[in-house]
Residue frames as a rotation matrix with the C-alpha (Angstrom) as fourth column:
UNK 1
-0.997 -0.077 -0.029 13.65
0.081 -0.846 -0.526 -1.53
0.016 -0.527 0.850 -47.89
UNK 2
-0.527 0.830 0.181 10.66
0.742 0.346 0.575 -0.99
0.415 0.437 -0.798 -46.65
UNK 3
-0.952 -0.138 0.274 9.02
0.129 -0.990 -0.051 2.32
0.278 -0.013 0.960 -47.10
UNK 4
-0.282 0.774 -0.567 5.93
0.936 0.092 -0.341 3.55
-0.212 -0.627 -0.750 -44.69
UNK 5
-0.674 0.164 0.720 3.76
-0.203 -0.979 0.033 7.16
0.710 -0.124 0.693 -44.96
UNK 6
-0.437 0.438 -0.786 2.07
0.897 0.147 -0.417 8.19
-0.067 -0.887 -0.457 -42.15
UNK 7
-0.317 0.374 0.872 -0.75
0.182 -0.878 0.443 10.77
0.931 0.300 0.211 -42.83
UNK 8
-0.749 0.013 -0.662 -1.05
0.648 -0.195 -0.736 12.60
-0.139 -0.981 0.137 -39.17
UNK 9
-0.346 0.754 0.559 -4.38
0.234 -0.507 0.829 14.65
0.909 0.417 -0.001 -39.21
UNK 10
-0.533 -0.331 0.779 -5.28
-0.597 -0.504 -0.623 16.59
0.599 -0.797 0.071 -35.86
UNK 11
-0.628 0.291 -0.722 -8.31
0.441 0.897 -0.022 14.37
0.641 -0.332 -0.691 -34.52
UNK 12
-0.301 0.873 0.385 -11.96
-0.748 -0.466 0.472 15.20
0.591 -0.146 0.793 -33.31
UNK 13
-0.780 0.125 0.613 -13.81
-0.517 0.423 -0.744 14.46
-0.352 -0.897 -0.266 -30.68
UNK 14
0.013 0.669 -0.743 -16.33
-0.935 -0.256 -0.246 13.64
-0.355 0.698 0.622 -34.08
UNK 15
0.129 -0.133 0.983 -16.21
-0.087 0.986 0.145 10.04
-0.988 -0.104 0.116 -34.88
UNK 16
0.622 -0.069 0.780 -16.87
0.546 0.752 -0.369 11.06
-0.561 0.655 0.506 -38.46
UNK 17
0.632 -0.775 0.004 -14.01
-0.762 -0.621 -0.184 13.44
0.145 0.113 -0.983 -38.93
UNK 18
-0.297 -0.790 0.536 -11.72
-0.718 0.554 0.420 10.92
-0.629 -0.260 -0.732 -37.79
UNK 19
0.051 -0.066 0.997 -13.15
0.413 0.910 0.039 8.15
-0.909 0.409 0.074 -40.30
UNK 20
0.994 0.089 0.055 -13.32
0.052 0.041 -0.998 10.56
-0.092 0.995 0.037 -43.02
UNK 21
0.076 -0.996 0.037 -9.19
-0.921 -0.056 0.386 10.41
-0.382 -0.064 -0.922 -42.12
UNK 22
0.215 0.350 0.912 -9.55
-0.372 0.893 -0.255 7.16
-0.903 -0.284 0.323 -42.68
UNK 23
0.703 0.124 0.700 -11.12
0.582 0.465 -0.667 6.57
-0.408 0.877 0.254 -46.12
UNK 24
0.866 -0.236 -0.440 -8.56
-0.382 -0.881 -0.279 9.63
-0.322 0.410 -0.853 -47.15
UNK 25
-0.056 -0.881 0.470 -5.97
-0.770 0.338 0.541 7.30
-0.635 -0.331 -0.698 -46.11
UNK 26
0.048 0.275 0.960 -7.54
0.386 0.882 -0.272 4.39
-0.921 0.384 -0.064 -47.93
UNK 27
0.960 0.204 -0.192 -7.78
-0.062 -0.513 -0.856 6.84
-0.273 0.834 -0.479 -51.26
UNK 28
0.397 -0.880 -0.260 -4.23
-0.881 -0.445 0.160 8.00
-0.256 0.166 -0.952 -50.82
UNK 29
0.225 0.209 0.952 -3.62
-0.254 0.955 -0.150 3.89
-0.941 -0.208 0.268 -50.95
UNK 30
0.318 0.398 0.861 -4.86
0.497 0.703 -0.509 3.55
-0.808 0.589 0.026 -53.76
UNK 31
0.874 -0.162 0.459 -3.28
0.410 -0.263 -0.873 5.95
0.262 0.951 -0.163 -55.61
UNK 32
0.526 -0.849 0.047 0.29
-0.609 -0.337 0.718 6.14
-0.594 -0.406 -0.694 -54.40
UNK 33
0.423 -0.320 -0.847 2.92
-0.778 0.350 -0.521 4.82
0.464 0.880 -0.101 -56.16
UNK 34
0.708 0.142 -0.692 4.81
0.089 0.954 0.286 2.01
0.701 -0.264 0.663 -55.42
UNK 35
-0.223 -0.931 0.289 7.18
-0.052 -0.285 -0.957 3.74
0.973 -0.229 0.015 -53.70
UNK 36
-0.508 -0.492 0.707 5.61
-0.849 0.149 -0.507 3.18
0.144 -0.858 -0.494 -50.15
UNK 37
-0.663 0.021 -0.749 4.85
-0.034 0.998 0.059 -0.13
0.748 0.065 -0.660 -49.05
UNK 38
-0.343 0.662 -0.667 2.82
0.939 0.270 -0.216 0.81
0.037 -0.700 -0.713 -46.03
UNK 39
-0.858 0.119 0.499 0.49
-0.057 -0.989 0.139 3.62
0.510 0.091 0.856 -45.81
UNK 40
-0.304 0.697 -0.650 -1.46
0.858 0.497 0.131 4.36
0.414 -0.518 -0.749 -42.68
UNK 41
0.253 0.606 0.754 -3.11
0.381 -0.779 0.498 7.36
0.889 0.161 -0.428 -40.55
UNK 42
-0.564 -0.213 -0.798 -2.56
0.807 0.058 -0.587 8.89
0.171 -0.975 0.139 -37.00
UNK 43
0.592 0.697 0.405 -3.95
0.454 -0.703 0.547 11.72
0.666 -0.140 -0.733 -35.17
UNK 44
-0.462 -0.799 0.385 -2.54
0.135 -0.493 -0.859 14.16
0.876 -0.345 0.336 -32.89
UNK 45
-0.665 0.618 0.418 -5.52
-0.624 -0.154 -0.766 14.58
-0.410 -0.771 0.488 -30.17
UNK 46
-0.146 0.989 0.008 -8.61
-0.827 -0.118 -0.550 13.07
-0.543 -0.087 0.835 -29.71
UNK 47
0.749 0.569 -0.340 -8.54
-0.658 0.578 -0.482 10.11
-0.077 0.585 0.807 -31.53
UNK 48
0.212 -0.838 0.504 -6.50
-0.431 0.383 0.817 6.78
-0.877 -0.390 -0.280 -31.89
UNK 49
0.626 -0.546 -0.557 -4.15
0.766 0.295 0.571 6.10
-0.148 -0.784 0.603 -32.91
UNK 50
0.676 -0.388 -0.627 -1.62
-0.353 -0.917 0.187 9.05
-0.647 0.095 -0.756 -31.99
UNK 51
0.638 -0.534 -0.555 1.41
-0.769 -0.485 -0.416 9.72
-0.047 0.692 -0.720 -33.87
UNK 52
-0.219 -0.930 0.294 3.49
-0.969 0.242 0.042 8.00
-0.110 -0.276 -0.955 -31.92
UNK 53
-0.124 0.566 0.815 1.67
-0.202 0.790 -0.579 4.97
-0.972 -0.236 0.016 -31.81
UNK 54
0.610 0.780 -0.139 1.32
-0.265 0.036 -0.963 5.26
-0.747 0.624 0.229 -35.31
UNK 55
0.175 -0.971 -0.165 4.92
-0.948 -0.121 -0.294 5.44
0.266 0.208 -0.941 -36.34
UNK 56
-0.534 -0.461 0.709 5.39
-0.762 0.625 -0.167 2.51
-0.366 -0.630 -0.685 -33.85
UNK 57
0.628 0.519 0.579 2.50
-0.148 0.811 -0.566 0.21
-0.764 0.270 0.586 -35.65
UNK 58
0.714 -0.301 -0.633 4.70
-0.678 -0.071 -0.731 1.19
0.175 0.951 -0.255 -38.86
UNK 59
0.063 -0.893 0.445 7.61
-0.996 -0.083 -0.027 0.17
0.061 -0.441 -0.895 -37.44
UNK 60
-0.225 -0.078 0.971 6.47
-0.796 0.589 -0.137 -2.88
-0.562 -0.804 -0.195 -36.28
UNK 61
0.701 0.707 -0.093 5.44
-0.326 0.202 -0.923 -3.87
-0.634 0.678 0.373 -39.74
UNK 62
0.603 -0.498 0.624 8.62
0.758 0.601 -0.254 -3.67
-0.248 0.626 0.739 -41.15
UNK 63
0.931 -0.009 0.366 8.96
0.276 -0.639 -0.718 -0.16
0.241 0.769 -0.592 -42.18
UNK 64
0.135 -0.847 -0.514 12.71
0.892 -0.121 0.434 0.99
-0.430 -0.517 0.740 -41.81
UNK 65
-0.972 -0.230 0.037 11.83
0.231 -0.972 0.031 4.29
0.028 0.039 0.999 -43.29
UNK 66
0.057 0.971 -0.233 8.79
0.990 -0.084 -0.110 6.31
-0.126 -0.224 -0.966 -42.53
UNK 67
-0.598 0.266 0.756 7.29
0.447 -0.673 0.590 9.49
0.665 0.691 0.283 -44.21
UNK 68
-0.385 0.837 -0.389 5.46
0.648 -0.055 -0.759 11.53
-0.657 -0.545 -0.522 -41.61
UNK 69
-0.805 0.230 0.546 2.97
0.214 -0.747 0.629 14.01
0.553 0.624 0.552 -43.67
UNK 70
-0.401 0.854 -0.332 0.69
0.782 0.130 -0.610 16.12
-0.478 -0.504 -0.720 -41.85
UNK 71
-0.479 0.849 0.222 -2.40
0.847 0.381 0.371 16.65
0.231 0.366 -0.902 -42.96
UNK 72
0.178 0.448 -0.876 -2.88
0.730 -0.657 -0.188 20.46
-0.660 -0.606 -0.444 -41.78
UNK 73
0.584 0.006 0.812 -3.27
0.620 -0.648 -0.441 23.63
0.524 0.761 -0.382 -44.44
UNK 74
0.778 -0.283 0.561 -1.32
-0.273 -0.956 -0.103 26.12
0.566 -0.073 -0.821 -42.09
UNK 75
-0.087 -0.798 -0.596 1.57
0.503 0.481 -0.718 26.22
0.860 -0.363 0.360 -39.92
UNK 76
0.474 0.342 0.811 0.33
-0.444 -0.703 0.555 27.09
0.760 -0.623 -0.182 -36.53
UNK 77
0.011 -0.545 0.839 1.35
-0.992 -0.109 -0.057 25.54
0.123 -0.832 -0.542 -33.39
UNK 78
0.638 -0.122 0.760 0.85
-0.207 0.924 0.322 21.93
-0.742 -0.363 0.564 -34.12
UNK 79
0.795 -0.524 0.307 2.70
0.386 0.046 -0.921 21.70
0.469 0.851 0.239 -37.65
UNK 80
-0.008 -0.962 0.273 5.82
-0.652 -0.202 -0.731 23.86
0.759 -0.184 -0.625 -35.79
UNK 81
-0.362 -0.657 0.661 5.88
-0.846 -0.066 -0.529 22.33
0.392 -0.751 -0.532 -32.52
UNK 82
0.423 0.591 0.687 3.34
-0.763 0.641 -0.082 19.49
-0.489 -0.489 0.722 -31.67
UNK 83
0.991 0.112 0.071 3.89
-0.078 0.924 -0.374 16.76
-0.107 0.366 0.925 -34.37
UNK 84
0.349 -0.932 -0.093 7.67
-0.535 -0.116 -0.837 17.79
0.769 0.342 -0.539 -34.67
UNK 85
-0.168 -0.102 0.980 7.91
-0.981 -0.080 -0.177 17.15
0.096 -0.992 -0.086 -30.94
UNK 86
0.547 0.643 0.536 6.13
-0.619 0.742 -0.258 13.79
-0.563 -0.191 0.804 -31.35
UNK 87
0.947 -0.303 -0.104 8.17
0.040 0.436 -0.899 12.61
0.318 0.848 0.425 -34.23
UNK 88
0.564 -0.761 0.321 11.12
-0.339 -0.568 -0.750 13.24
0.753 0.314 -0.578 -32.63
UNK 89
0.367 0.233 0.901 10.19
-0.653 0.754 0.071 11.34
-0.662 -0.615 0.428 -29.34
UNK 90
0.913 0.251 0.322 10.68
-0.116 0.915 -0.386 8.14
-0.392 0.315 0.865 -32.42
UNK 91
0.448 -0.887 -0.109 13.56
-0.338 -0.055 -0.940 9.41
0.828 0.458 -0.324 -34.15
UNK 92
0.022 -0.311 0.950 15.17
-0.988 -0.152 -0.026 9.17
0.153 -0.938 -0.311 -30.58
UNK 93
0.298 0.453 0.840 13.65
-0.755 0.651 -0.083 5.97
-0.584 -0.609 0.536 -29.54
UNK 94
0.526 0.104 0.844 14.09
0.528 0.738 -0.420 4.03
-0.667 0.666 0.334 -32.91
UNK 95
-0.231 -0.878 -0.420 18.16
-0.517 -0.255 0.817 5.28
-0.824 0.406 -0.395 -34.55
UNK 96
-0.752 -0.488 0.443 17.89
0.078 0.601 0.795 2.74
-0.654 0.633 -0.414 -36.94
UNK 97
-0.009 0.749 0.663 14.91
0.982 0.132 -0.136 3.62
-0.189 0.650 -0.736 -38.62
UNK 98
-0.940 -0.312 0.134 14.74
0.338 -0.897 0.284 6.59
0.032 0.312 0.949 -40.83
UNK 99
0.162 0.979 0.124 11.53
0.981 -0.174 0.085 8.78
0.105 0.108 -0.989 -40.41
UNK 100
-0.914 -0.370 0.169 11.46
0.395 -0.905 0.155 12.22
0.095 0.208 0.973 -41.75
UNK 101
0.051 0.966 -0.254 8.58
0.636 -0.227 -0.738 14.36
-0.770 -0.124 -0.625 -41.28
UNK 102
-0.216 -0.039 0.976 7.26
0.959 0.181 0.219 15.78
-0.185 0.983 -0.001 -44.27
UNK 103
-0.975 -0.117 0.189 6.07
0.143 -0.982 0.126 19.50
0.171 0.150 0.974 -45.35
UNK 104
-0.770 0.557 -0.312 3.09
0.126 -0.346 -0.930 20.24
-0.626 -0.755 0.196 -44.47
UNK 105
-0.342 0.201 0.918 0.09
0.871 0.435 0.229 19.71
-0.353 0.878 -0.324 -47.09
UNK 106
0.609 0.372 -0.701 -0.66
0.436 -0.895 -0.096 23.41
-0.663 -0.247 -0.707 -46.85
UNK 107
-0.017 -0.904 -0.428 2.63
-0.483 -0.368 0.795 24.17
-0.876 0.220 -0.430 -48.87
UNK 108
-0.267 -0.323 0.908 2.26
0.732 0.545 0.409 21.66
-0.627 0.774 0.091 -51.59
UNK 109
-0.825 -0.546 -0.143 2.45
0.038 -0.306 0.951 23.07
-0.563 0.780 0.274 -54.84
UNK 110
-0.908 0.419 0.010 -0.78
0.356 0.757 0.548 21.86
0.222 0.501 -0.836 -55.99
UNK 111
-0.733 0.178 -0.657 -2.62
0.631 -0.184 -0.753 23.76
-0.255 -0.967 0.023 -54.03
UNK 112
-0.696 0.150 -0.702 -3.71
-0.273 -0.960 0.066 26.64
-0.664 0.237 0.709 -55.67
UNK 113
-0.577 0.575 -0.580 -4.58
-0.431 0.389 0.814 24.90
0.694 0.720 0.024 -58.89
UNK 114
-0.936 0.070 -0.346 -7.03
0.279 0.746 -0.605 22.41
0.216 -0.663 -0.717 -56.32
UNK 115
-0.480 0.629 -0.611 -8.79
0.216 -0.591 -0.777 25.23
-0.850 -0.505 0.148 -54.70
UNK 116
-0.426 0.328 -0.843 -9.45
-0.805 -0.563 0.187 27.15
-0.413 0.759 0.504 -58.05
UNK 117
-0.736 0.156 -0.659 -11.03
-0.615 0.253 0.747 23.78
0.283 0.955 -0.091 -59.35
UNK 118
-0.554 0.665 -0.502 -13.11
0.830 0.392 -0.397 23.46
-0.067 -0.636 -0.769 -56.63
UNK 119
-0.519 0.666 -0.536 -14.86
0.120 -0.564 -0.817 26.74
-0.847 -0.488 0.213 -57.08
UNK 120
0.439 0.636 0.634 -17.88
0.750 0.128 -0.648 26.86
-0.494 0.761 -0.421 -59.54
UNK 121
-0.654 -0.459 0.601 -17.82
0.739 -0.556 0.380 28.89
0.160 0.692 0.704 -62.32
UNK 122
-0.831 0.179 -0.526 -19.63
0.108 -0.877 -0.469 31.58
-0.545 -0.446 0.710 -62.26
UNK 123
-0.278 0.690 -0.668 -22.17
-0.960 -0.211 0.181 30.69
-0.016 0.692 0.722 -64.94
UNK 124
-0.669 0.546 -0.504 -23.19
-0.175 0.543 0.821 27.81
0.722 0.638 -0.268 -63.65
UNK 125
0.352 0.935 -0.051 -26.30
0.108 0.013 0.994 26.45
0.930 -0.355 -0.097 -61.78
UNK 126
-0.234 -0.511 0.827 -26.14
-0.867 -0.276 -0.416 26.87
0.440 -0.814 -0.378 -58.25
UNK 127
-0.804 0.016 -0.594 -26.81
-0.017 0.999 0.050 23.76
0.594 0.050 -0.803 -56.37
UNK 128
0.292 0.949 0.121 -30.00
-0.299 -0.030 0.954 22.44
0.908 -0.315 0.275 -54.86
């Protein structure tokens, strides 16, 4: 079995917005477990490659399951309806291949703690 994530991140018209997707991907790489054998990026706008396309590179790799996770803190109109919509276009297209679309990274558990250890303390320097 071979298992695929697909981090889906909205895409800028910003070249580096769309590479820091990239190295995020490359991070996430490197510290995943072995559980997926392929881990790669898409975008929803503005940038290649889209979802679908992205799913479909998986695919073409091997993957017979695929992990979509996007990459968005709320749940506005692309989390409910864009990337579902897109992912569903594959599910359609490609029966034999499981691909589930994950929760949203807004929602993760982890969250909270994250934020709160990203903000300084209060007693210390401010930065230059």
């Amino acid at each position: 079995m071979v298992r695929a994530l697909l981090l889906v991140a909205h895409g800028s018209r910003m070249t580096r917005s769309n590479d820091e997707i990239r190295a995020m991907t490359e991070r996430v790489r490197e510290f995943s477990s072995d559980g997926y054998t392929l881990i790669d990026c898409a975008f929803l706008e503005l940038a290649d490659p889209s979802i679908g396309d992205g799913i479909e590179r998986l695919i073409q790799q091997g993957a017979d399951r695929v992990a979509v996770l996007p990459y968005f803190l709320a749940a506005g109109r692309h989390v409910a309806e864009d990337i579902p919509a897109e992912v569903n276009t594959k599910i359609a297209e490609h029966p034999s291949v499981a691909i589930e679309l994950l929760p949203y990274i807004g929602t993760a558990e982890a969250m909270p703690q994250l934020l709160a250890d990203m903000i300084p303390s209060p007693d210390s320097e401010p930065a230059a």
